[in-house]
N, C-alpha and C positions, 0 to 999 in steps of 0.2 A: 565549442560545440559546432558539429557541419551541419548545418540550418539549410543548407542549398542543398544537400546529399539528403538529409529528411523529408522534406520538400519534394523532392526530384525522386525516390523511392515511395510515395503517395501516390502522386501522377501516375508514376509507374502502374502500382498497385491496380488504381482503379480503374487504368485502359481508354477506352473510348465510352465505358458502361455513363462517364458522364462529363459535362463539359468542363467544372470547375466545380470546388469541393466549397462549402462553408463549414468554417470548425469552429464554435462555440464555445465546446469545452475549455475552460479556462487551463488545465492541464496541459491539455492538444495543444494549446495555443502557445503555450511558453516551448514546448517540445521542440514546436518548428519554426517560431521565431526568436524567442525569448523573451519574450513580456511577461511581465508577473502583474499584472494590474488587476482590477476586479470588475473592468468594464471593457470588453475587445470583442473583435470577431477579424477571424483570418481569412480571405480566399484564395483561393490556391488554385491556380488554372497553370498546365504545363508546368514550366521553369519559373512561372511571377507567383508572387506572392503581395496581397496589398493587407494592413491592417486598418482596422477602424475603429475609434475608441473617439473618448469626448477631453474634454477641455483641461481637467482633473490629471490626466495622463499624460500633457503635450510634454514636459520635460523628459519625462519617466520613458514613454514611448521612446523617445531621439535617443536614450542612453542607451536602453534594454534591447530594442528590435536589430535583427540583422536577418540582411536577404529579404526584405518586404518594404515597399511603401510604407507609411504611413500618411492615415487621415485623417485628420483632428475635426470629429464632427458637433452639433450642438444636442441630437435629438439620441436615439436609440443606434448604435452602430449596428444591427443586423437588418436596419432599416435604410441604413445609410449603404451598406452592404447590396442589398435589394436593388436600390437605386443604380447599381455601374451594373448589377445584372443586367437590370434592364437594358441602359444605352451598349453593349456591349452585345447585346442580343442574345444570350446565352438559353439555354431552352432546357436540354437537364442537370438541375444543381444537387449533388450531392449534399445530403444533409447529415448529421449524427442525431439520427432521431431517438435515440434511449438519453440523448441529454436535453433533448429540443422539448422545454412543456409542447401540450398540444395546446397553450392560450399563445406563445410563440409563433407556434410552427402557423396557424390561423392566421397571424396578423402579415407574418412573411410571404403567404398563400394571395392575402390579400395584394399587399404591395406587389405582387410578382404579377397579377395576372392570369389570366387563363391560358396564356402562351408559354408558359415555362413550367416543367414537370420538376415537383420534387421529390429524390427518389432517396429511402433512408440509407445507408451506407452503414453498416456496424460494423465497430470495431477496426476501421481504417488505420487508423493513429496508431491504438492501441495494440495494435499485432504488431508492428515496427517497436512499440515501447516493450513489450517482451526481452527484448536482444538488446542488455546495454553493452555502449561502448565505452570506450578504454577510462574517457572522463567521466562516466556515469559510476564505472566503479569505483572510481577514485574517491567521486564523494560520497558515494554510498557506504565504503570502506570507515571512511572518514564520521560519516555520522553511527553506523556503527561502534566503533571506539569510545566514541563522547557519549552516547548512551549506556555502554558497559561501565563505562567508569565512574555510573551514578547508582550500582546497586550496594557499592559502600556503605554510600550515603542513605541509603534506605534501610540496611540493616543495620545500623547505626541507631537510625530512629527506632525501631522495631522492639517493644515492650511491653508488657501488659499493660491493659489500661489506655495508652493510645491511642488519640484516634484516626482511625484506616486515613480520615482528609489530613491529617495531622501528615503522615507518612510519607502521601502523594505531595505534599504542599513542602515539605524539605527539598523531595525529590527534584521536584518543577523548578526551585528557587537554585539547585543545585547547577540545576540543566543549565537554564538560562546564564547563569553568573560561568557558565564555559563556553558561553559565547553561542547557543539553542538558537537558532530563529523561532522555533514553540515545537511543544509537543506534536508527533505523531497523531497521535489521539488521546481521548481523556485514558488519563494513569487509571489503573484497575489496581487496587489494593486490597484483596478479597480474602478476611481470614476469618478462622474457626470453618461454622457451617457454611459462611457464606463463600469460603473457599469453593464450596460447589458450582458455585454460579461463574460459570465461563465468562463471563462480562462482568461481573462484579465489582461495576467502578467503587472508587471509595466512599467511604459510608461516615457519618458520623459515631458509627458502631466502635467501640472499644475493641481495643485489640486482646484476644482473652487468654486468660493463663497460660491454655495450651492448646494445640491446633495448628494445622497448614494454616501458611500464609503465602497469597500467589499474587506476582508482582508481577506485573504485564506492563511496558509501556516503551515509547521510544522518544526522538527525536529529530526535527527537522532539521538540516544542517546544509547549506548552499542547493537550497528546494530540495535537498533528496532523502526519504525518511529513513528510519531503523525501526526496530522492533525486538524486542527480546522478552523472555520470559523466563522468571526462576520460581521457585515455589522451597520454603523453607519451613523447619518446625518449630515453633515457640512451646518452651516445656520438656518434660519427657513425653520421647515419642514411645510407639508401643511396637511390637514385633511387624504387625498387619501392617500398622505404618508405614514403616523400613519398606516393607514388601509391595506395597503400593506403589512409592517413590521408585525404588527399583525396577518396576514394570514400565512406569513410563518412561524413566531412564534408558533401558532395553531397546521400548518401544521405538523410542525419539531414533537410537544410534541404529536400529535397524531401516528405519526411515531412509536415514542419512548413508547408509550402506546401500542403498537403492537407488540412488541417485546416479543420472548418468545419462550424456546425449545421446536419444536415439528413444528412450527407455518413457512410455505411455506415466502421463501424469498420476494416474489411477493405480500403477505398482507401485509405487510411492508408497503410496496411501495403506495399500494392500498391506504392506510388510508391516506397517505401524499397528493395523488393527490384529494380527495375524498372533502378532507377539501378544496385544493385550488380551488376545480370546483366550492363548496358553496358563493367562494370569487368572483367566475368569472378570476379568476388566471391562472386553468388548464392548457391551451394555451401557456401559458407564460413559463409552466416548462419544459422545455427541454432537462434536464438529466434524470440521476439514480436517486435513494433518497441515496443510500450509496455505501461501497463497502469495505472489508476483508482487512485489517492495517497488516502490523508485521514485518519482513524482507526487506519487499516491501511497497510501499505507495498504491500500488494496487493489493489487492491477492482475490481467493474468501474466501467468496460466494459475489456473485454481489445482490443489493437488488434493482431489478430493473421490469420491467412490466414483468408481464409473466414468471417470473422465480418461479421454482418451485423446488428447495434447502432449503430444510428445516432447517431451522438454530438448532442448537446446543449448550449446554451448553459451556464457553470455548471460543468461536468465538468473536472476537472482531471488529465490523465495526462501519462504519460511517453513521450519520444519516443526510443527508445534502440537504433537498429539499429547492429549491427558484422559483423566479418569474422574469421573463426579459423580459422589455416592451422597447423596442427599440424607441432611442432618449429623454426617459425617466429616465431608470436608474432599476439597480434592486437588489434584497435584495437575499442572502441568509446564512441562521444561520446552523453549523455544531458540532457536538459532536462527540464522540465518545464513544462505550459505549460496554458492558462487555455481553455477552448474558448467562443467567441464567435459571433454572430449571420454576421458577416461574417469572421473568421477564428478567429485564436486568439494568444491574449497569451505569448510567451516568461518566465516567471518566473523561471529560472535567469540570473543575473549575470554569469556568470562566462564569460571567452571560449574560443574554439575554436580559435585559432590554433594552428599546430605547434610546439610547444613543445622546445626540445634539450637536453639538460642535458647 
């Protein structure tokens, strides 16, 4: 990873608006040096970069950090952090105030003085993390793949009777045993009516006769996540059924048809809900249609109503619209996909087809 060119396009970023940036976010922080520990803060002034973390990390730090000092403190590092502001004289410190509690941001107020302004900076990091590069995709590609290759193993388990923890718990043991650093986020094993429920993590609920069953979940794999989503039927399905699946089907590869740099986050979106209104669906969809994959399971750009983020070559999201008809059951299919000059690359492997168990 170029640590120094992340780094050095921050700086850039934020101009003169302030003198040196504190980044908090444990995300941010591995982004622009590469630390993964669960206790740092970075500062970034110009071309230097210093960390600060405690005793816990001295090995971890020397292996992981590149392009930054390191400083092995005993007490709080955004406090230790504070301290070189001070001797160093620095007067406005960019902060990431949508990650900084206000019991934080207080005590850093405190140590700082009345001499030195701090001003919030959003989204600094995070605009740079939008556009990966060449090794961002690679493992993203990479964890991609390792999570496709565990929907087998889920429909495998998949039976009546079942239960949904039963399903996620094969899945998870699947991951890991392919080498997972951990799930994405919690497995969502959502069937019958509870197929409805967009978040639907898994339930001790039996898996029942017949009914959608929608399987949402991904993989962390060299810190970069996946995400995917299939939605299958256990039983005979029924005509409406078929016709459901097929709407989001539709919907999803229109989605995925609209994809393209240059092209407002929000037509995206548009072409997803546009097809489900044709279904008589509209109603039923009640998310995003996507949202920015990488470090995070949720980064942007959001690709949702009314967003007007033009996507970019380089950006990697999720195209993931559905249908939820409450007491019924509901479908939704997710990919993830590569956004390109002249469209965008499908990275998800795994197919779409109506699946019956």
């Amino acid at each position: 990873m170029d640590y120094p060119r992340r780094q050095a396009l921050v700086a850039a970023q934020l101009g003169k608006s302030v003198d040196a940036l504190l980044v908090t976010h444990l995300p941010n922080v591995r982004y622009l040096c590469g630390f993964t520990g669960s206790s740092g803060v970075l500062l970034v002034k110009g071309n230097t970069a210093v960390l600060f973390t405690d005793g816990r990390y001295t090995a971890q730090a020397r292996n992981q950090v590149q392009a930054a000092r390191v400083v092995i403190g005993k007490g709080s590092p955004l406090l230790a952090a504070a301290q070189v502001v001070q001797r160093r004289k620095l007067r406005k410190i960019g902060i990431e105030g949508e990650h900084l509690t206000v019991s934080a941001q207080a005590a850093l107020r405190k140590a700082l003085g009345t001499g030195t302004r701090l001003l919030s900076v959003t989204g600094a990091v995070e605009k740079l993390r939008m556009i990966k590069d060449a090794e961002e995709v690679a493992r993203i590609r990479a964890a991609v793949d390792l999570g496709a290759t565990l929907l087998d193993t889920a429909l495998q388990s998949i039976r009546p009777g079942v239960k949904e923890t039963e399903v996620a718990a094969e899945l998870e043991y699947a991951a890991r045993r392919a080498g997972a650093e951990a799930m994405s986020f919690e497995t969502i094993v959502a069937s019958g009516a509870r197929s409805a429920m967009p978040h639907g993590a898994a339930s001790v609920a039996p898996i029942p006769a017949r009914g959608f069953v929608v399987l949402d979940f991904g993989v962390i794999l060299h810190g970069y996540c996946s995400d995917m989503t299939r939605t299958v039927h256990v039983g005979k399905s029924s005509a409406g059924d078929r016709r459901m699946y097929e709407a989001v089907r539709e919907a999803q590869q229109a989605a995925i048809d609209a994809v393209r740099a240059g092209v407002a986050s929000g037509q995206v979106d548009r072409a997803a809900r546009s097809r489900l209104r044709q279904a008589g669906l509209a109603r039923h969809f009640t998310h995003s249609t996507g949202h920015g994959v990488g470090l995070e399971i949720h980064e942007p750009p959001r690709i949702a109503r009314g967003q007007r983020e033009p996507l970019q070559a380089g950006m990697i999201v999720t195209i993931e619209p559905g249908a939820y008809v409450a007491d019924r059951g509901g479908v939704r299919i997710e990919d993830m996909v590569l956004v390109t000059d002249t469209g965008c690359e499908v990275l998800t492997p795994a197919p779409k087809d109506f699946i019956e168990l």
